[in-house]
C-alpha positions as CSV (number, residue, x, y, z in Angstrom):
1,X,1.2,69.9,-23.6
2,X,-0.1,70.6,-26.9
3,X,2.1,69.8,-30.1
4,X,2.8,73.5,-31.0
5,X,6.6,74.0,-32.1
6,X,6.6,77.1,-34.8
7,X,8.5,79.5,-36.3
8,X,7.2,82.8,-37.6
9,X,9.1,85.1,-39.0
10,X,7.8,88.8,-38.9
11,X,10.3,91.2,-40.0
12,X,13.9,90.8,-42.2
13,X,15.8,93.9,-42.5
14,X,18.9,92.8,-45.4
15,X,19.3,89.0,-44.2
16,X,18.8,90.0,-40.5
17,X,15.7,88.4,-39.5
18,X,13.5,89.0,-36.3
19,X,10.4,86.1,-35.3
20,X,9.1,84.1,-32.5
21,X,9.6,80.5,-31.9
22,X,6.2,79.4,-30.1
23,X,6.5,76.2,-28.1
24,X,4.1,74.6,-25.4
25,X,6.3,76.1,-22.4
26,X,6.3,79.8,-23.6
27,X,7.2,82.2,-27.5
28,X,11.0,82.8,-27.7
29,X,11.1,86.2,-29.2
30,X,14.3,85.8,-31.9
31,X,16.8,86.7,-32.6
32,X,17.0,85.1,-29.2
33,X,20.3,85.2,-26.8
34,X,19.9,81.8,-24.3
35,X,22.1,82.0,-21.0
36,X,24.2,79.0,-20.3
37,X,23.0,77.3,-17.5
38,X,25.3,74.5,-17.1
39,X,24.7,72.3,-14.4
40,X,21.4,73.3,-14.0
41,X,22.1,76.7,-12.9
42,X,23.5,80.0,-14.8
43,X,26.0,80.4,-12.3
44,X,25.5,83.1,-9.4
45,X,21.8,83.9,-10.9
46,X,18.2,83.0,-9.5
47,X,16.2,81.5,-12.3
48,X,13.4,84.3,-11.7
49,X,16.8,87.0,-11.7
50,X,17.7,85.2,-15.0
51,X,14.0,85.5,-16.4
52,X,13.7,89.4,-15.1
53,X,16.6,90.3,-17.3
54,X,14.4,89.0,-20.3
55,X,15.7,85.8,-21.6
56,X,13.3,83.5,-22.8
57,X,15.0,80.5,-22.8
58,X,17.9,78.8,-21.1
59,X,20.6,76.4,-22.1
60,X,21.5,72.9,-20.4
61,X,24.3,70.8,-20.7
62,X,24.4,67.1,-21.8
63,X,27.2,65.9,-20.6
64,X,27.5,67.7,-17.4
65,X,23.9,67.2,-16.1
66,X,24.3,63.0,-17.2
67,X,27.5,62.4,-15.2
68,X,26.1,65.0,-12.2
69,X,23.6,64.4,-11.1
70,X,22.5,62.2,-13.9
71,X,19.4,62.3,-16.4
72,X,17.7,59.4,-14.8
73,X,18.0,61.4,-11.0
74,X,16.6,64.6,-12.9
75,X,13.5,62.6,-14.5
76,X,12.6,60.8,-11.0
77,X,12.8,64.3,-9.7
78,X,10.0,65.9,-12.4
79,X,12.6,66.7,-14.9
80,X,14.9,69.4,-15.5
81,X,12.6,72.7,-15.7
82,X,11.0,71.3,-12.1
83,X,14.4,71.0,-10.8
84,X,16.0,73.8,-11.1
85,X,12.8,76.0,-10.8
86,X,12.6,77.2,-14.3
87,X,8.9,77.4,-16.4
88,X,10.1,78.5,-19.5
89,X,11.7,76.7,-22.4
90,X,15.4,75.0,-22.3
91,X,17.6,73.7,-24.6
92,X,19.8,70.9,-24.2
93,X,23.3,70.2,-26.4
94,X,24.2,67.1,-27.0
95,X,26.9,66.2,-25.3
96,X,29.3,65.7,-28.3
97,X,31.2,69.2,-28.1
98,X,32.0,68.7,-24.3
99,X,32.7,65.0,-24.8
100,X,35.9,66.2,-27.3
101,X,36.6,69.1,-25.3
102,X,36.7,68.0,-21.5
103,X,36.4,64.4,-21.0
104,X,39.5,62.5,-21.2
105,X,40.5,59.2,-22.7
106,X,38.0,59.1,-25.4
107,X,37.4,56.8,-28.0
108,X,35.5,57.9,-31.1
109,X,34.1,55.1,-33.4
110,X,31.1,55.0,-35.6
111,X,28.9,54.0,-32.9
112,X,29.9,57.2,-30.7
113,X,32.0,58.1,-28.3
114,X,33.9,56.3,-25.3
115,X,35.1,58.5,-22.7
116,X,36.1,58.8,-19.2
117,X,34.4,61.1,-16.6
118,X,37.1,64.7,-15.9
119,X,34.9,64.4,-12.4
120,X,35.5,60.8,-11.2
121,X,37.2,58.9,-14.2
122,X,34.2,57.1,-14.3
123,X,33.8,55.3,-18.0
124,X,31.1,56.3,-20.2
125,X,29.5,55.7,-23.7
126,X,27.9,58.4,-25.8
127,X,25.9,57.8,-29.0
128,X,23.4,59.1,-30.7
129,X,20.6,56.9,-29.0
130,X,21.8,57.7,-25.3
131,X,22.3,61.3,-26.3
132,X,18.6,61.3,-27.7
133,X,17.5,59.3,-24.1
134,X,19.3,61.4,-21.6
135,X,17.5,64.5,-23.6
136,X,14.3,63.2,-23.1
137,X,15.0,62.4,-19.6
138,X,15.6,65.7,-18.7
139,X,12.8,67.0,-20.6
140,X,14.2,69.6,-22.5
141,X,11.7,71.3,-25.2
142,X,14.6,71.7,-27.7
143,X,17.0,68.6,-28.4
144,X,20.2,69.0,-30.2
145,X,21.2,66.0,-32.4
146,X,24.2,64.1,-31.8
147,X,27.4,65.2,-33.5
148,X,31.0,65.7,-33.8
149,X,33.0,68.7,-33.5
150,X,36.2,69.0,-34.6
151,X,38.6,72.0,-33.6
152,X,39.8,73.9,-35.9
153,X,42.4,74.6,-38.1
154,X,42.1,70.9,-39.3
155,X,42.8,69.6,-42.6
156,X,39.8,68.9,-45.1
157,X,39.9,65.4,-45.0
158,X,39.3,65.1,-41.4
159,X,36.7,68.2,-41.5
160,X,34.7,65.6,-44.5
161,X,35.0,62.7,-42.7
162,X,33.9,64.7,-39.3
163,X,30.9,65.8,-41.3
164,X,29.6,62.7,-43.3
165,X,30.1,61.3,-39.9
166,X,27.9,64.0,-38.0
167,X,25.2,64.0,-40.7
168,X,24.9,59.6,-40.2
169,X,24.8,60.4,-36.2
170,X,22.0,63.2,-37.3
171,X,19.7,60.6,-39.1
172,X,20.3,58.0,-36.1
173,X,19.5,60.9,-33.4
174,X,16.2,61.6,-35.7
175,X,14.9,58.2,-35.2
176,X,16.1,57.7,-31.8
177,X,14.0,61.0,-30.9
178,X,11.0,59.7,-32.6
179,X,7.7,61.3,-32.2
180,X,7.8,63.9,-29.3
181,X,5.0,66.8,-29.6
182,X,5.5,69.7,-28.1
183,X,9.7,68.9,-28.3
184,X,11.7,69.8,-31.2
185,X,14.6,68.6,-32.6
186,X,17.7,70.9,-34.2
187,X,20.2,69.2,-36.8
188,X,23.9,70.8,-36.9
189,X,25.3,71.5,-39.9
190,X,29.3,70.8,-39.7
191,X,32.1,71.5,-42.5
192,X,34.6,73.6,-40.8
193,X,35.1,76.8,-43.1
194,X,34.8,74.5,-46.6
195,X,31.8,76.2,-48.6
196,X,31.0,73.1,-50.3
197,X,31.0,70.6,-47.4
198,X,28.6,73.4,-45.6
199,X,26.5,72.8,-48.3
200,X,26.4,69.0,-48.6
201,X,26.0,69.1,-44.4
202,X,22.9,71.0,-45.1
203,X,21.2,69.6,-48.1
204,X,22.0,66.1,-45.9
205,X,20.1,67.2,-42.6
206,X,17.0,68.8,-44.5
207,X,16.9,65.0,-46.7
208,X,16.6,64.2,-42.9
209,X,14.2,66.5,-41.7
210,X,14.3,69.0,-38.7
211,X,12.2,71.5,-36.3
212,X,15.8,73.8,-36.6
213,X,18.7,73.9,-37.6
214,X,22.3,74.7,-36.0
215,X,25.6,76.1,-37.9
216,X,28.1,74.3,-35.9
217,X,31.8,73.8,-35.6
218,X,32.2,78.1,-35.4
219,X,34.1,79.9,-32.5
220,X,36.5,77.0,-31.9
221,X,39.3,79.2,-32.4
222,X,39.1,79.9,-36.1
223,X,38.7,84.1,-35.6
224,X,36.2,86.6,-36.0
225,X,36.9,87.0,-39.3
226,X,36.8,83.7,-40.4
227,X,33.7,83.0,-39.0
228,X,32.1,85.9,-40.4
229,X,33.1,84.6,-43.9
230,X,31.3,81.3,-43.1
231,X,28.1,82.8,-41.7
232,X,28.3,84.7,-45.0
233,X,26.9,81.5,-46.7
234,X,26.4,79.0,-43.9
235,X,22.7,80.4,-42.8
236,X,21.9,81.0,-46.4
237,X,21.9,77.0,-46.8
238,X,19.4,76.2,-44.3
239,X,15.9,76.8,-44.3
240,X,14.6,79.9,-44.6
241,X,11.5,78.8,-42.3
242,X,13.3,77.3,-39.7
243,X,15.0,78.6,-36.6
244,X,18.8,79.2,-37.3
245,X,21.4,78.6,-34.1
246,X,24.9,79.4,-34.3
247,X,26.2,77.4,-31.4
248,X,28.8,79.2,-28.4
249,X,28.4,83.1,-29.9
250,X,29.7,85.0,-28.3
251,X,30.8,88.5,-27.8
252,X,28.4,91.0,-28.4
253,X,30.2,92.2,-32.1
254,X,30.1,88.8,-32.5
255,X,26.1,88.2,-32.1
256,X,25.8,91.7,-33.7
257,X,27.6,90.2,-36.7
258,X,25.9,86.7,-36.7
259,X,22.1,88.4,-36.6
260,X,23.1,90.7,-39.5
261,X,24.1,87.6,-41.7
262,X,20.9,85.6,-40.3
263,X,21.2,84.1,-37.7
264,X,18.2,83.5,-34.9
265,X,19.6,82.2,-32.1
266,X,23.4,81.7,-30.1
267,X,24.4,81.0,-26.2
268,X,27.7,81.6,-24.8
269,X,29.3,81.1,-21.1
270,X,30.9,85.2,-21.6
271,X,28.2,87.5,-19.7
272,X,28.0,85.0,-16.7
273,X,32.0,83.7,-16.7
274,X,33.1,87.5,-17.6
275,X,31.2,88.6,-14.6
276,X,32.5,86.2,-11.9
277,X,36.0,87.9,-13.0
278,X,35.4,91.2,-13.1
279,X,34.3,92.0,-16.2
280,X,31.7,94.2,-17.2
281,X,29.7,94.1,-20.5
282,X,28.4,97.4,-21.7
283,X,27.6,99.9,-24.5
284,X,31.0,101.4,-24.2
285,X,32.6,98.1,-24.4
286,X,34.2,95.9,-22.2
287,X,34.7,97.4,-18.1
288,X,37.4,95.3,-16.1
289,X,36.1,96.6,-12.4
290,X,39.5,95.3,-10.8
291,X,41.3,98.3,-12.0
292,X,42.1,100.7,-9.6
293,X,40.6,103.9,-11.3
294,X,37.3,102.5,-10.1
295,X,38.2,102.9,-6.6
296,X,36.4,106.3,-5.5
297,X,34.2,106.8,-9.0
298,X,30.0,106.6,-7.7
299,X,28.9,106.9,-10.8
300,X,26.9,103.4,-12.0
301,X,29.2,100.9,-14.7
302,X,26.4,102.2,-17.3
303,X,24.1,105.3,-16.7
304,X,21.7,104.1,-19.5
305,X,21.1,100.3,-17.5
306,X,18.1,99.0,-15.7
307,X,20.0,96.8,-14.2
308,X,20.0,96.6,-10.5
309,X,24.4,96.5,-10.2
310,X,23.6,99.8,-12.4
311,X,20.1,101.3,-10.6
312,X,22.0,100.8,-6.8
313,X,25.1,100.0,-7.2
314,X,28.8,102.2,-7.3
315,X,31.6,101.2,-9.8
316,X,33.7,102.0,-6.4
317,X,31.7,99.3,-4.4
318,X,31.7,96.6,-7.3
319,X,35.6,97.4,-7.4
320,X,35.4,96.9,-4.0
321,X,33.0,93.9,-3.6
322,X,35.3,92.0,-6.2
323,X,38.7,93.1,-4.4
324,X,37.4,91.9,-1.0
325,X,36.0,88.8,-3.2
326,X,32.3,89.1,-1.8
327,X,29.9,86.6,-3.6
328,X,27.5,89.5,-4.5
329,X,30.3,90.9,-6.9
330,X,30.0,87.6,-9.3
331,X,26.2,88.3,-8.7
332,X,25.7,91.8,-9.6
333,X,28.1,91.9,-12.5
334,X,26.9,88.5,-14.0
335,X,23.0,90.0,-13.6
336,X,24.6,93.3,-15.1
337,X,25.9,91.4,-18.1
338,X,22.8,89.3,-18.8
339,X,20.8,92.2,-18.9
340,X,23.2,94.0,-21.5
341,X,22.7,90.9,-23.8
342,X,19.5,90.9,-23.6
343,X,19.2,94.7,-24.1
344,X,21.3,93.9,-26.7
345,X,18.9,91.3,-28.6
346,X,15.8,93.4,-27.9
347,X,17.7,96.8,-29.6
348,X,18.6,94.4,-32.6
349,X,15.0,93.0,-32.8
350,X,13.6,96.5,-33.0
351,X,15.8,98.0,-35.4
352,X,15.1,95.0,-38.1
353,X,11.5,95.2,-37.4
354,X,11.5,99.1,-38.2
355,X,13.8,98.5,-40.8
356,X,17.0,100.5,-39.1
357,X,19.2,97.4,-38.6
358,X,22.3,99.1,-40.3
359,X,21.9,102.5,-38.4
360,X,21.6,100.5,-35.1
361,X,24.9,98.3,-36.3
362,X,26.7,101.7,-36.8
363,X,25.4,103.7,-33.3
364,X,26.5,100.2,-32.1
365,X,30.3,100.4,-32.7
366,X,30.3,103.8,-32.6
367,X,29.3,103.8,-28.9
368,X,32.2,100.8,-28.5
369,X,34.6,103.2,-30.2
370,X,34.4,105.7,-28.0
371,X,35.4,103.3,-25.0
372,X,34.7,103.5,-21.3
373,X,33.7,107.1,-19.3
374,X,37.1,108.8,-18.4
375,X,39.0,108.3,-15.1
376,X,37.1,110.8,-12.6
């Protein structure tokens, strides 16, 4: 593979920005939405389902794939895009947000983070060195640098130290990464919802140097409209020529809300977890197929989707499906869901590049305001 890892912007509309990130394993159109696939899988999809609903680009997990089956099985194996099947690019996270969020017993020191497995108990350490190995095990063409999240509301002196803490683990993951062409590697700004510490996060990772950069430490509880008051300034601090990701975003006001104040990228667990439980993503908002009004309506969940839960598919037999608890109701409603998103992204990315993102953004709650199709 060739070294190419850019960024192009070709059309801002107010500070929402459209582009493609060209890397060796295929051009992520942006802003981009990238489905979580977890252990190696987004759950209840076929990578070439996941592709035909247009993403171009899938997340990985850190921590999950190094405990299960483990980095080092994935790299005898080919690595992680032979392994699970999938051509295009893949982002990995760190590890550092599930380490604080799902192991148990940790330990966090300056050198990382001591932690026992939730699968096994087994004991494990993460730093910013193993973080940086276990990336470049599994051969993911974008690597997150090591960092610490901490949840939020938390008082400033432990969001500062958190930071000037992240931002040393950022220069160590830099050199651990070393020189990689054709991979890039994303530092995370961190500073909880404190202006000044976003900006002394983000003057510290581009003294550092990186092919993107992430706003961090959002959606860990803080609100919608909290985080929209970050993102306000938060993008405006990095980089203008550099890929923006706002890690674990989100809903789809949420991502609406995030590209207008610049952001490029997100991921989130919602459109595949929502649809193993029933619920549906669409235009009109959110559908929960359990209820009972969907019991004889064979009318599709959204007359304007591609989709194949939409194209072949009765609300009364995905009510159905899911009441009888079939395993093709997590898979048509997860498919269904992916596809909105990335509907979603490729309305947003035409509307900035004909210069209509505010008309889209108003058609877009407007159709959310008028809710669901009534009851038959």
């Amino acid at each position: 593979m060739g070294r190419t890892f850019d960024f192009t912007l070709t059309a801002t509309d107010g500070r929402a920005r459209t582009g493609v990130i060209d890397t060796p394993r295929g051009a992520i159109r942006t802003p981009a939405f990238m489905p979580v696939g977890t252990a190696a899988t987004v759950k209840a999809m076929l990578p070439e389902s996941v592709a035909a609903t247009g993403a171009d680009i899938l997340l990985g997990n850190t921590y999950h794939l190094m405990l299960r089956p483990t980095a080092e099985r994935i790299a005898r194996l080919g690595g992680l895009h032979g392994f699970m099947n999938w051509d295009r690019p893949i982002l990995t996270d760190s590890g550092g947000f599930q380490v604080m969020s799902l192991a148990e017993l940790r330990k966090l020191t300056e050198e990382g983070v001591t932690f026992r497995s939730h699968i096994d108990g087994s004991r494990h350490m993460l730093t910013p060195e193993r973080s940086m190995e276990i990336q470049r095990l599994l051969g993911s063409d974008i690597v997150m640098c090591f960092d610490e999240c901490p949840a939020l509301p938390a008082d400033r002196d432990r969001i500062a130290d958190s930071m000037e803490l992240s931002m040393r683990w950022a220069a160590r993951s830099k050199a651990a990464f070393g020189d990689r062409p054709g991979h890039a590697l994303f530092g995370i700004q961190q500073g909880g919802l404190e202006e000044d510490l976003r900006k002394a996060s983000a003057e510290a990772l581009v003294d550092i140097g990186f092919d993107g950069y992430a706003v961090g430490g959002l959606a860990v509880g803080e609100g919608q409209e909290a985080m929209f008051a970050c993102l306000d300034y938060a993008p405006e601090q990095l980089p203008q020529d550099k890929p923006r990701y706002l890690m674990g975003v989100g809903k789809p006001d949420d991502i609406v809300g995030a590209v207008k104040r610049g952001i490029d990228m997100m991921d989130c667990v919602l459109p595949s977890r929502s649809g193993r439980t029933g619920q549906a993503w669409t235009r009109r908002g959110q559908v929960n197929i359990k209820n009972a009004r969907h019991a004889d309506d064979p009318r599709p969940l959204d007359e304007a989707c591609a989709c194949p839960a939409c194209r072949s598919y009765s609300r009364a037999y995905l009510h159905h499906v899911f009441r009888a608890g079939e395993m093709i109701s997590g898979m048509l409603l997860t498919w269904h869901n992916l596809h909105y998103y990335q509907d979603l992204m490729g309305r947003m990315r035409d509307a900035i590049s004909s210069g209509e993102f505010n008309a889209f953004e108003r058609e877009f709650h407007a159709e959310r305001e008028a809710g669901d199709i009534p009851p038959l």
